[in-house]
C-alpha positions, -999 to +999 in steps of 0.1 A: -353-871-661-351-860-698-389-875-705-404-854-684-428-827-698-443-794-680-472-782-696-505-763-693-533-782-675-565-801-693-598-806-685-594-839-693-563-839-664-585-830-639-587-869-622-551-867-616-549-835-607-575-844-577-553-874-567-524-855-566-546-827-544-555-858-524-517-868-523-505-838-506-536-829-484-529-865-469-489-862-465-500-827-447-524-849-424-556-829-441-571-856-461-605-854-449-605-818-456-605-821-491-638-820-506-639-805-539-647-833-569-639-830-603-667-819-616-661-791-592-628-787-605-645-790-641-666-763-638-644-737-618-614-743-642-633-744-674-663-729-673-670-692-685-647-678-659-620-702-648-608-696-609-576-712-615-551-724-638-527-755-637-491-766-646-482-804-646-453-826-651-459-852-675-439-887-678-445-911-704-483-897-708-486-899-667-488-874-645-462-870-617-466-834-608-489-804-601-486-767-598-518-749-593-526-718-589-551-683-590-539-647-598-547-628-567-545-592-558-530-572-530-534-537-518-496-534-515-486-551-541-511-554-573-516-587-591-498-616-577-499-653-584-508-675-553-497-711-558-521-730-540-506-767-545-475-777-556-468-814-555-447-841-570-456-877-569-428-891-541-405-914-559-396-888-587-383-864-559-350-854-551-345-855-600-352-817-607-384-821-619-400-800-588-376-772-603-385-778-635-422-774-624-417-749-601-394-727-624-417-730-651-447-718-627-425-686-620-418-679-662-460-677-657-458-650-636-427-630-655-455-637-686-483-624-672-465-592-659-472-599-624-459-587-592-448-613-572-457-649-564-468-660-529-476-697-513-477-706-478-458-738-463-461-756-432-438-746-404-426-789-401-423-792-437-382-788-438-381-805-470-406-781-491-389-750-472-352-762-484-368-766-514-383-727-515-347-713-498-329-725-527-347-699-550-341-677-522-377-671-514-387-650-485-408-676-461-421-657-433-430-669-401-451-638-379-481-643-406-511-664-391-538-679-413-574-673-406-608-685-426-641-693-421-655-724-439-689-726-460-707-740-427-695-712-404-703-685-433-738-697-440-748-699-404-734-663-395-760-644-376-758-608-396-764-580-377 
């Protein structure tokens, strides 16, 4: 697809970029779980100190693609980028514009002098891990995820 563009994200993206989080958070069976908006988005990504920054794949003015992500830091390792969603539209898979997207997502990092980039990816998802293996990414399988949510924080009973 020779139309396609990868560029930086826009505020004024930020509608798409939320169906697109939508997109994936319902083909990973999480829909309900998604409850930022876009003035959230707005105001985290563009205010005085944005949280997160955002690649997208643009066709013909529409976008079809998302990379988004936060620079985090590890003890171990120093400042890493953490790609929190990365997501193209389902008919324009399989036509290299995930590697376009996702390639262009790793020239961030080399810019930004960082030390590595990390995601995680569900253990069922076999096309997405394919995808990862073919940039021969380390996808590790003895980490486990844990969290609290906003609920369980503000009703913690301190000591």
């Amino acid at each position: 697809m020779h139309n396609v563009k990868i560029r930086k994200g826009k505020r004024e993206d930020l509608p798409d970029v939320l169906n697109l989080i939508c997109d994936l958070a319902s083909y990973e069976k999480s829909l309900e779980q998604v409850k930022v908006t876009v003035a959230q988005l707005e105001s985290d990504g563009f205010g005085k100190r944005p949280w997160y920054w955002f690649l997208v794949a643009e066709l013909d003015g529409m976008i079809i693609g998302l990379s988004f992500y936060f620079i985090r830091y590890s003890t171990w390792k120093g400042k890493l980028l953490y790609l929190e969603d990365f997501v193209i539209k389902d008919k324009y898979r399989g036509k290299g514009i995930g590697a376009s997207l996702f390639e262009a997502t790793i020239k961030v990092c080399k810019d930004l002098d960082l030390n590595g980039m990390s995601w995680q990816v569900l253990d069922w998802n076999k096309e997405a891990i394919s995808f990862y293996t073919k940039y021969n990414a380390q996808i590790s399988n003895s980490w486990l995820d844990g969290k609290f949510s906003k609920n369980q924080i503000l009703d913690f009973d301190f000591l």
